[in-house]
py3Dmol code that shows the C-alpha trace and the ligand (Angstrom):
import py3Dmol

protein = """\
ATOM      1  CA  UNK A   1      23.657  25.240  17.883  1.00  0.00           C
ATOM      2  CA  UNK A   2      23.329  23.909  13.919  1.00  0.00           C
ATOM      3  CA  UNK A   3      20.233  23.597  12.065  1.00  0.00           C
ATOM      4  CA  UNK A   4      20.097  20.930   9.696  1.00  0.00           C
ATOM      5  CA  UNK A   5      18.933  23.215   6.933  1.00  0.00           C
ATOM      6  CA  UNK A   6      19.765  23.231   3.491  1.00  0.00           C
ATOM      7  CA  UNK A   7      21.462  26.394   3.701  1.00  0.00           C
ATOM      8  CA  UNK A   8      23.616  25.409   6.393  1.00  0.00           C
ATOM      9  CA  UNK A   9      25.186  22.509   4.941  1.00  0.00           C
ATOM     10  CA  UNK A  10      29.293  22.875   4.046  1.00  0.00           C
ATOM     11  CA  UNK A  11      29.984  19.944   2.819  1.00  0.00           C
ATOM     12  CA  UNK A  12      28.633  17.333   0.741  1.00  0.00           C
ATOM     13  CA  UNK A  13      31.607  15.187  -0.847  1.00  0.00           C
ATOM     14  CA  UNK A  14      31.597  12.340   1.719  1.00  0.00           C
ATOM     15  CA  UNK A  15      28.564  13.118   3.658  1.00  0.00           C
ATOM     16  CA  UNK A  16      26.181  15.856   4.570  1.00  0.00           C
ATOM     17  CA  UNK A  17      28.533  18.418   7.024  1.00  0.00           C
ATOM     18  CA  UNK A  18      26.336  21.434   8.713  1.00  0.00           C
ATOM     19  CA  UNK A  19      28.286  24.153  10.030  1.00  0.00           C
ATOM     20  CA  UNK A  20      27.252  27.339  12.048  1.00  0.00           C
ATOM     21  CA  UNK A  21      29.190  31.247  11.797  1.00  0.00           C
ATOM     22  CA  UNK A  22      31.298  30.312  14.808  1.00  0.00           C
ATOM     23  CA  UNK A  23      32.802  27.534  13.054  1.00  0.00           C
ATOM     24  CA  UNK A  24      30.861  24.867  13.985  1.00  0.00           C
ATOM     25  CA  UNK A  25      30.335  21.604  12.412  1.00  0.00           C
ATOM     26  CA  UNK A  26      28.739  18.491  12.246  1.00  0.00           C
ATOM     27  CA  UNK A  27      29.088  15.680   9.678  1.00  0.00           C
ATOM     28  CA  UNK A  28      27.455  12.652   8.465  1.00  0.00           C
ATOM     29  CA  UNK A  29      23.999  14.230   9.952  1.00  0.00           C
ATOM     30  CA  UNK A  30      21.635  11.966   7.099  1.00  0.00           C
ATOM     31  CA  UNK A  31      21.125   8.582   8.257  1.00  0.00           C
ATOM     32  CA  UNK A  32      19.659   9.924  11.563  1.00  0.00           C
ATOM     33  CA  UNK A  33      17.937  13.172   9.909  1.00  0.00           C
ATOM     34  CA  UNK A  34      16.386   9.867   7.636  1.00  0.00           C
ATOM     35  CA  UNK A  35      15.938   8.262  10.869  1.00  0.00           C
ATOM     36  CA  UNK A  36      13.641  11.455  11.843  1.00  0.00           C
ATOM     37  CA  UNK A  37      11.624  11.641   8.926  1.00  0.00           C
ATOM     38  CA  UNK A  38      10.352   8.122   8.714  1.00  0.00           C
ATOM     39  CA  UNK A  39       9.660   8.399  12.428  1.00  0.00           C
ATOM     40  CA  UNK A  40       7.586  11.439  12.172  1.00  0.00           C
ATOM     41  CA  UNK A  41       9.349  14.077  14.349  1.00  0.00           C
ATOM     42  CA  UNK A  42       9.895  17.034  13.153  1.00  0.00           C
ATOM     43  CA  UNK A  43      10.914  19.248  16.535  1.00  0.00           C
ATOM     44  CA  UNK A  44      14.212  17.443  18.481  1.00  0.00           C
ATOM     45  CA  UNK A  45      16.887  18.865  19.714  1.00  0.00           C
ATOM     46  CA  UNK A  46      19.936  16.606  19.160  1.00  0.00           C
ATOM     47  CA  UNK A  47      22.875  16.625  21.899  1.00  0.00           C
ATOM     48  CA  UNK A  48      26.278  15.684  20.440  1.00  0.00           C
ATOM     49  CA  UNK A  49      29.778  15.658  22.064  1.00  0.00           C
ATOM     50  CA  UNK A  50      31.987  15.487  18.843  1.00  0.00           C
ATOM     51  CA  UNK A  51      31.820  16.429  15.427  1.00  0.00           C
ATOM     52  CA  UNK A  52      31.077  13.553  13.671  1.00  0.00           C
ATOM     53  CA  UNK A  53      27.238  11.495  14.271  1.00  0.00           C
ATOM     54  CA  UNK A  54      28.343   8.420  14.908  1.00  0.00           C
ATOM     55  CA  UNK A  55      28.341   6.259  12.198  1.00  0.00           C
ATOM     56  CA  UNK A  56      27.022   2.775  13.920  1.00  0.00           C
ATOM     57  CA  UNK A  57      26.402   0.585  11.590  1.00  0.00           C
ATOM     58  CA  UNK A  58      26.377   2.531   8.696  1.00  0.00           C
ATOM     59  CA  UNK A  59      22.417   2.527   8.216  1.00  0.00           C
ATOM     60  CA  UNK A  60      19.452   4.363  10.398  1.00  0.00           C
ATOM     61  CA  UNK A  61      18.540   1.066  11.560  1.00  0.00           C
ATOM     62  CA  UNK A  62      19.905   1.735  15.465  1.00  0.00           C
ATOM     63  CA  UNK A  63      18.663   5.030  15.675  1.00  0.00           C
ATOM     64  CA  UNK A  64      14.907   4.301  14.423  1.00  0.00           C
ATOM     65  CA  UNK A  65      15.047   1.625  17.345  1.00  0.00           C
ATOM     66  CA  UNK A  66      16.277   3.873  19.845  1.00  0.00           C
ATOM     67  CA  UNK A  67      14.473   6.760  19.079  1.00  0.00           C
ATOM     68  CA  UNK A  68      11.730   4.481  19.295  1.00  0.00           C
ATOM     69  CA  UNK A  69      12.141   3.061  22.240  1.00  0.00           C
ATOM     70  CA  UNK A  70      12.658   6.217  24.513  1.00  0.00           C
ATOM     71  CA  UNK A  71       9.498   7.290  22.840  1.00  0.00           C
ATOM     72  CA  UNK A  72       7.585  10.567  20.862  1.00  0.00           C
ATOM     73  CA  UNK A  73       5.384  13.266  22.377  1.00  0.00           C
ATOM     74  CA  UNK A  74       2.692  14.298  20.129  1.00  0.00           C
ATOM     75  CA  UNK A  75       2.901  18.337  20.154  1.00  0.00           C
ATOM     76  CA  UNK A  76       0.330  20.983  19.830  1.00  0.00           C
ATOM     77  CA  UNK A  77       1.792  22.401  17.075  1.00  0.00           C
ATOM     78  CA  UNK A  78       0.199  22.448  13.532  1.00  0.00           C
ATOM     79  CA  UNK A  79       2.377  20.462  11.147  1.00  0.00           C
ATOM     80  CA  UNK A  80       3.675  21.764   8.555  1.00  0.00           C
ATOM     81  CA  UNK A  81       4.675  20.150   5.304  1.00  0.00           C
ATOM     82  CA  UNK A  82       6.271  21.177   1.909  1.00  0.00           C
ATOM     83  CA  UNK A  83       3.895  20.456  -1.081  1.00  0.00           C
ATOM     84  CA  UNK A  84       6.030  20.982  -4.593  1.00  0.00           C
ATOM     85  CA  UNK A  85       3.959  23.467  -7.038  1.00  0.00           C
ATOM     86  CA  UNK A  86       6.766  23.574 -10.188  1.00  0.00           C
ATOM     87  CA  UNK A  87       9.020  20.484 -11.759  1.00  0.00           C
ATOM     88  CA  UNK A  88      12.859  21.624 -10.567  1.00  0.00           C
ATOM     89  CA  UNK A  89      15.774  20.219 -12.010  1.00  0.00           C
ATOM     90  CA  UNK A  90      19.569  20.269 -10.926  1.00  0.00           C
ATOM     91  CA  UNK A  91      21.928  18.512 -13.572  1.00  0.00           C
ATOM     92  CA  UNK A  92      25.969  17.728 -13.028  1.00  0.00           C
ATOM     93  CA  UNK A  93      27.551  16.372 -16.150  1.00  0.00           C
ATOM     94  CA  UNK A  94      25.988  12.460 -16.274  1.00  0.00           C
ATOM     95  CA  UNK A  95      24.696  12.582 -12.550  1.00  0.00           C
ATOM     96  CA  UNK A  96      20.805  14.627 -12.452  1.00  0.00           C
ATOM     97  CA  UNK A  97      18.383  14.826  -9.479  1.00  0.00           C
ATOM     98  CA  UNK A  98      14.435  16.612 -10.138  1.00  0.00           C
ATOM     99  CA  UNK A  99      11.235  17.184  -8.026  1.00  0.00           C
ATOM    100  CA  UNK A 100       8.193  17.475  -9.660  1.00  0.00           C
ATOM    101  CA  UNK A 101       4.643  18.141  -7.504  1.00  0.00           C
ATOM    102  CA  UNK A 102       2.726  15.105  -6.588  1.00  0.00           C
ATOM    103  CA  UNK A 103      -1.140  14.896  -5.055  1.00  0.00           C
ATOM    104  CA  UNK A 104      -0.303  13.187  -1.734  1.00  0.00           C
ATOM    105  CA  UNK A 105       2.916  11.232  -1.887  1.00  0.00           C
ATOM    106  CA  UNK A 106       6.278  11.582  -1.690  1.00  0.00           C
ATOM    107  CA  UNK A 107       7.890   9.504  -4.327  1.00  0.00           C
ATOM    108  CA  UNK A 108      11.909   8.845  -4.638  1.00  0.00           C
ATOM    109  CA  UNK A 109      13.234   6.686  -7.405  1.00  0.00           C
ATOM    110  CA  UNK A 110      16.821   6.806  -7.562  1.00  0.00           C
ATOM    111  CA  UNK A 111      19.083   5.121 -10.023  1.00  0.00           C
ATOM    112  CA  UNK A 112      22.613   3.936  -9.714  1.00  0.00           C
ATOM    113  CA  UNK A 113      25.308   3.396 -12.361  1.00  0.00           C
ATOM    114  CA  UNK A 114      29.273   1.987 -10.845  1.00  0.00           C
ATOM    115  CA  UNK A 115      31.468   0.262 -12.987  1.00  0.00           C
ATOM    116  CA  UNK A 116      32.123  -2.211  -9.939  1.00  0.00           C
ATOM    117  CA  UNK A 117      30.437  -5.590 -11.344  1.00  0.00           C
ATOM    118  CA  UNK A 118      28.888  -5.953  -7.999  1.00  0.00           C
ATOM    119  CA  UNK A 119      27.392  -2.680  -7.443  1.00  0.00           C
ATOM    120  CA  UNK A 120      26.630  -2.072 -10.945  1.00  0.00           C
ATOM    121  CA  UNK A 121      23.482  -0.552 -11.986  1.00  0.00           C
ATOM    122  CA  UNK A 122      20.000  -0.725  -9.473  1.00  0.00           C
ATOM    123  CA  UNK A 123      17.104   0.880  -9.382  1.00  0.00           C
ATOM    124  CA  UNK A 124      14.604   1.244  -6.616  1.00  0.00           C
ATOM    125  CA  UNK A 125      11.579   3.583  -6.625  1.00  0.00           C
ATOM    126  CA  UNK A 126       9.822   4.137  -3.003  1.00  0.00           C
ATOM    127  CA  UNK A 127       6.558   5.731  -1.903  1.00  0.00           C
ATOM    128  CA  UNK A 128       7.892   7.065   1.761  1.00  0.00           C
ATOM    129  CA  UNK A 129       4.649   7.685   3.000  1.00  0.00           C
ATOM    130  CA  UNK A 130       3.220   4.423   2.444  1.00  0.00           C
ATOM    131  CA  UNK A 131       5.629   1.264   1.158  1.00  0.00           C
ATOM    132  CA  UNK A 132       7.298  -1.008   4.085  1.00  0.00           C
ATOM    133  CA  UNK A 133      10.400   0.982   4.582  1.00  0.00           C
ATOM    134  CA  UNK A 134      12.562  -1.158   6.582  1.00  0.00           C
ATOM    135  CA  UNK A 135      14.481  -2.461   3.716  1.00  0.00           C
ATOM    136  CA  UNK A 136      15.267   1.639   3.249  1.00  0.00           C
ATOM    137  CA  UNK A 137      16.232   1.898   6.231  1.00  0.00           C
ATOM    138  CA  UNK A 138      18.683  -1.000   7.255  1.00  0.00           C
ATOM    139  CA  UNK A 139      20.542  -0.348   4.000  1.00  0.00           C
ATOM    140  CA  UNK A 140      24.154   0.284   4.929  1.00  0.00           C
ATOM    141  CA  UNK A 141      26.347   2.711   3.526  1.00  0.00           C
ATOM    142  CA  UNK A 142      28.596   1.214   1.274  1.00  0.00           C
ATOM    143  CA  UNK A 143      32.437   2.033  -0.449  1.00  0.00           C
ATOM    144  CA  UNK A 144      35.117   0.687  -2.436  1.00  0.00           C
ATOM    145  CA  UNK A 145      38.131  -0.957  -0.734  1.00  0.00           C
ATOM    146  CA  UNK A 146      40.257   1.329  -2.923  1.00  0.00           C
ATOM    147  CA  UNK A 147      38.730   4.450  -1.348  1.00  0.00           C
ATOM    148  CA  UNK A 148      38.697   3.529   1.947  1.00  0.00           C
ATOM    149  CA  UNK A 149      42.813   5.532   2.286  1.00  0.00           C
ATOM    150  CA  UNK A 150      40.789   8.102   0.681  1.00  0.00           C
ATOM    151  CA  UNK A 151      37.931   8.582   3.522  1.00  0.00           C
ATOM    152  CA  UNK A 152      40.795   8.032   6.242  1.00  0.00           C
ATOM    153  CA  UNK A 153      43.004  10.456   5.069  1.00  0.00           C
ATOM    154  CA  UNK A 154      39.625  13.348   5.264  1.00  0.00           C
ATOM    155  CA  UNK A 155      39.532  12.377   8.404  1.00  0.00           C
ATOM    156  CA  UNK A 156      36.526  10.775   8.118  1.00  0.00           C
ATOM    157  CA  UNK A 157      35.516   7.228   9.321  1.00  0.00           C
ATOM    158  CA  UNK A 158      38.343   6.501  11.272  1.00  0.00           C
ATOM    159  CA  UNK A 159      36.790   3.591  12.717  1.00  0.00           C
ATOM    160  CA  UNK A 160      35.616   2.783   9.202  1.00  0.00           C
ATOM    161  CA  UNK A 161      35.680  -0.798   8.853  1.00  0.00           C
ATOM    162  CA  UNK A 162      33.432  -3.465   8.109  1.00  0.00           C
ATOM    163  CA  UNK A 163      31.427  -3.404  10.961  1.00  0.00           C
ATOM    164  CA  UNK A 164      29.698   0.048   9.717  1.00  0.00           C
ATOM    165  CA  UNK A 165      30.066  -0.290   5.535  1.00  0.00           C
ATOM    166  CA  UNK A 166      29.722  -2.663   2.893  1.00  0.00           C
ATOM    167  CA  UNK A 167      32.941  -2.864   1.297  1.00  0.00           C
ATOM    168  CA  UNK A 168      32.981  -3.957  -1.923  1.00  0.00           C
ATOM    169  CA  UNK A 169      36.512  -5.003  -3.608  1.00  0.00           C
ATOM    170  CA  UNK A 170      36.422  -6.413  -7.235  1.00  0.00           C
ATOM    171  CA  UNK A 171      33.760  -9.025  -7.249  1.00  0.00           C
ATOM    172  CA  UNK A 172      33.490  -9.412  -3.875  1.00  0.00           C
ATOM    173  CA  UNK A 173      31.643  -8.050  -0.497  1.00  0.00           C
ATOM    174  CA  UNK A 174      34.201  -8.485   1.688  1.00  0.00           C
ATOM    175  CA  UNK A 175      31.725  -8.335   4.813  1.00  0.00           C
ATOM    176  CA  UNK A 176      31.129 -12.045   5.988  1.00  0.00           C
ATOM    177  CA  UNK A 177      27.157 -11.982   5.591  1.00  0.00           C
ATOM    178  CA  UNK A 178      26.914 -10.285   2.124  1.00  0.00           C
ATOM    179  CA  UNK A 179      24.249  -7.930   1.601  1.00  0.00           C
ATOM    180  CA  UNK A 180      20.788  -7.262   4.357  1.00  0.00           C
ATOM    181  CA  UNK A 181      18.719  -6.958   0.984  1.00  0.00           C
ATOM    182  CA  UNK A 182      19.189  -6.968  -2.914  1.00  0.00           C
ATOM    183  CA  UNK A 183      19.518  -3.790  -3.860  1.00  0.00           C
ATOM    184  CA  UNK A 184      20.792  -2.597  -0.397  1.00  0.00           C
ATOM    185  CA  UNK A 185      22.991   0.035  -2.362  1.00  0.00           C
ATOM    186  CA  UNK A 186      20.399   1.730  -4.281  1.00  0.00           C
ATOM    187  CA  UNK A 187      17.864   1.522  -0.732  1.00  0.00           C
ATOM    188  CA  UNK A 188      20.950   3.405   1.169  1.00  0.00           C
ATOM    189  CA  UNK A 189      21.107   6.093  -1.739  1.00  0.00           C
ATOM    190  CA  UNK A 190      17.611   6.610  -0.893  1.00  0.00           C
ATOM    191  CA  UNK A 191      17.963   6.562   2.442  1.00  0.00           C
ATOM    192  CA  UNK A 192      20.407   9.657   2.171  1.00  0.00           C
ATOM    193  CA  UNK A 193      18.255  11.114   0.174  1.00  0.00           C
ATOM    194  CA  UNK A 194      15.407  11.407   2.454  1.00  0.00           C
ATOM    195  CA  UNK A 195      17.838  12.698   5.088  1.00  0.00           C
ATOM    196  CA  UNK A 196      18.879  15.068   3.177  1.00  0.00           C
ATOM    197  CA  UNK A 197      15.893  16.427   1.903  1.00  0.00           C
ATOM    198  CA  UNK A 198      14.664  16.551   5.432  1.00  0.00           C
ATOM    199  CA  UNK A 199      17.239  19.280   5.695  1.00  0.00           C
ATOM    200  CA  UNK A 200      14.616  21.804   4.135  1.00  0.00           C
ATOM    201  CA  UNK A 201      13.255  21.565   7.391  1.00  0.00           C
ATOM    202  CA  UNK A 202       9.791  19.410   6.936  1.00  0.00           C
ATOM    203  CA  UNK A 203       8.384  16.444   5.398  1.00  0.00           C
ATOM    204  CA  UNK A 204       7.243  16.743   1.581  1.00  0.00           C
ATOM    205  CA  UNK A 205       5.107  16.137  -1.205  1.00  0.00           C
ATOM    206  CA  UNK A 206       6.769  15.442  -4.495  1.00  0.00           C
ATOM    207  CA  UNK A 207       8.344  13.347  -6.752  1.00  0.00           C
ATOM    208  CA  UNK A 208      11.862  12.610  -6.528  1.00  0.00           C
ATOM    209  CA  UNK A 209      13.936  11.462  -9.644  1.00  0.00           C
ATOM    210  CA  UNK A 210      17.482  10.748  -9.017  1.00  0.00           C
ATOM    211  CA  UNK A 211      20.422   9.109 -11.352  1.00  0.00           C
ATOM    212  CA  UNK A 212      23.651   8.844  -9.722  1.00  0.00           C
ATOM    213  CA  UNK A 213      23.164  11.850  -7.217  1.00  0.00           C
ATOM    214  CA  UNK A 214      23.987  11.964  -3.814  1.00  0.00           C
ATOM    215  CA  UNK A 215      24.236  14.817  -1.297  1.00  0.00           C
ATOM    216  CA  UNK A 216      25.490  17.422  -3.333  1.00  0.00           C
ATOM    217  CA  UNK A 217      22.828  16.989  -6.053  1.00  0.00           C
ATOM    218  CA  UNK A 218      20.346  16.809  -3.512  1.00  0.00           C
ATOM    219  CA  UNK A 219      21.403  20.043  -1.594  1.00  0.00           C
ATOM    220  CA  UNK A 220      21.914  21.475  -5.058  1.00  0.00           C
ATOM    221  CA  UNK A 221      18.114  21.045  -5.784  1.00  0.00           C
ATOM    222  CA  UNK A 222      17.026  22.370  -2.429  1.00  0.00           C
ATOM    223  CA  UNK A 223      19.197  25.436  -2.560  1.00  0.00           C
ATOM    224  CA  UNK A 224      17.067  26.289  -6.400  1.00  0.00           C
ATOM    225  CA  UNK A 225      13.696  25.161  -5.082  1.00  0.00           C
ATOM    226  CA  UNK A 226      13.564  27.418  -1.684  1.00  0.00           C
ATOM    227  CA  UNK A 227      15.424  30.292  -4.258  1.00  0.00           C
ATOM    228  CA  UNK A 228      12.055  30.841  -5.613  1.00  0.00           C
ATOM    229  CA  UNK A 229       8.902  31.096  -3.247  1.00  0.00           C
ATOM    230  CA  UNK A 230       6.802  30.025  -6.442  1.00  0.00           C
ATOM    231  CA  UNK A 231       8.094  26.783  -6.259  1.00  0.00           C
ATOM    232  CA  UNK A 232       6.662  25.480  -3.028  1.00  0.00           C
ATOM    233  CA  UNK A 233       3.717  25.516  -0.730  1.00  0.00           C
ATOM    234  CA  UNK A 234       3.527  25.219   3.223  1.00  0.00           C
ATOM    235  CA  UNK A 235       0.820  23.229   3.768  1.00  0.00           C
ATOM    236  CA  UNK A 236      -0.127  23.545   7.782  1.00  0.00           C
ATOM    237  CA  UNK A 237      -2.329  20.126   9.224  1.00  0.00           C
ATOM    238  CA  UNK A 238      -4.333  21.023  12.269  1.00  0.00           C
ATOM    239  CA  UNK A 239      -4.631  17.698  13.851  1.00  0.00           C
ATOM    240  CA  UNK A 240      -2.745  16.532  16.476  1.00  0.00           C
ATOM    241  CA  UNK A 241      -1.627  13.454  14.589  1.00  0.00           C
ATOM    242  CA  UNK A 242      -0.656  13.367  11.012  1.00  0.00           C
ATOM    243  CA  UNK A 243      -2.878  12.044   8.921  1.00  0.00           C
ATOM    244  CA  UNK A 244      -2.367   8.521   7.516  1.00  0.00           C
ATOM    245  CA  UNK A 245      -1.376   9.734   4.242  1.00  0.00           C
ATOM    246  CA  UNK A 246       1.662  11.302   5.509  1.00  0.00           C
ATOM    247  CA  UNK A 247       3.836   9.225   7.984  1.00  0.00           C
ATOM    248  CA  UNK A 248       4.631   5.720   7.337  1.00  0.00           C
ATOM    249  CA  UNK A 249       3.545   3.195   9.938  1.00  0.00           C
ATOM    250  CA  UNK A 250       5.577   0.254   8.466  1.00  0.00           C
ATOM    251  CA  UNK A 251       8.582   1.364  10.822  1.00  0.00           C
ATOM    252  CA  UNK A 252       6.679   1.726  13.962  1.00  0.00           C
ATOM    253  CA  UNK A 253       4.913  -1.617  13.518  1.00  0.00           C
ATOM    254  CA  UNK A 254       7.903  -3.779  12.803  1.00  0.00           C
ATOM    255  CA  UNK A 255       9.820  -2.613  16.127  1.00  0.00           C
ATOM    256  CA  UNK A 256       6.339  -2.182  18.085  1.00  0.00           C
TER     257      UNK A 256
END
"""
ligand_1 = """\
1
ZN
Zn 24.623 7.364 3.749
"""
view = py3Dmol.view(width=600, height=400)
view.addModel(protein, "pdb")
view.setStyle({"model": 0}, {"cartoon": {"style": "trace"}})
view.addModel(ligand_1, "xyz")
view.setStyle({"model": 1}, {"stick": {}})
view.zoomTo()
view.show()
């Protein structure tokens, strides 16, 4: 057995890798830890039969449906969530990620910068608890034809292709129906980065700034928050059901 947990993570140069002390691993565990948060489950035990989560299409789109459509049981157990008490910062040369506390929300605005004219720079900021977040989550994952050797040769997506990326060459998507929305690249960025912040093992309250991150930044800035138990709060929720401030409904409704 992994846990997803921040502290667990090996690898973050392609994708988010966990790995155990017997060796272990799993990769490419965001899209459906994203797929978890915005569905509101926090306890699951995931059954996998190779080390790699399958990719699909290259968003959290399939596994929100399916995950949906086997169903949730509502547990007994008091939820728990992180509330952020101190602004933390984690810079890398150009590329900085920060969370700074918030009232109620959990705010991510991520910024991108590529030198591919297509991609070039986007912005998106998100409220997770309470904007329509299917945009977030059909956003593919998205690469450069030139670097596509480069994944194979990691041994990573080896069915890579354009069934499960956008691939972008020059001034061109080379997938046949473009792009599912306008700043799809941006909306995946944030949808890794609510996977991956999943992996400090709840939900959260904050504010999320990112420009140019991506996993490592992210697991960067969890590894210096949870360093410090002055920096966060656990915040335990009696109910039964989490109140409405703190699980989005957008996702449930449109596949109701
Ligand atoms: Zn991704």
């Amino acid at each position: 057995m992994v846990l997803p947990n921040f502290s667990n993570v090996s690898n973050t140069s392609l994708n988010t890798t966990i790995s155990n002390e017997f060796g272990v691993k799993v990769s490419t565990i965001e899209h459906l830890m994203g797929a978890l948060f915005g569905l509101g489950v926090d306890n699951a035990l995931i059954e996998i039969d190779n080390e790699e989560v399958p990719i699909l299409d290259g968003s959290a789109k399939e596994f929100i449906e399916k995950i949906y459509a086997v169903g949730l049981t509502v547990s007994n157990a008091p939820i728990k969530i992180i509330k952020i008490n101190k602004k933390i910062e984690f810079k890398d040369g150009d590329r900085v990620i920060s969370i700074s506390p918030s009232r109620v929300s959990l705010e991510i605005e991520f910024e991108l910068k590529y030198n591919n004219p297509v991609i070039g720079n986007q912005k998106n900021k998100v409220n997770v608890f309470e904007d329509d977040l299917n945009e977030i989550f059909n956003s593919r994952t998205f690469c450069l034809y030139e670097d596509i050797e480069a994944i194979k040769k990691n041994g990573l997506a080896r069915g890579g292709s354009l069934e499960n990326a956008i691939v972008v060459k020059e001034n061109n998507i080379l997938n046949n129906d473009g792009l599912r929305n306008s700043k799809e690249f941006v909306n995946h960025k944030i949808l890794d980065c609510i996977g991956d912040l999943f992996t400090c093992g709840y939900r959260m309250i904050a504010n999320v700034k990112c420009s140019q991150g991506g996993h490592y930044l992210t697991n960067k800035l969890l590894r210096k928050v949870f360093e410090n138990k002055d920096n966060f709060s656990i915040v335990e929720i009696q109910e039964r059901n989490l109140p409405h401030t703190v699980i989005n409904r957008s996702l449930l409704r449109s596949i109701a």
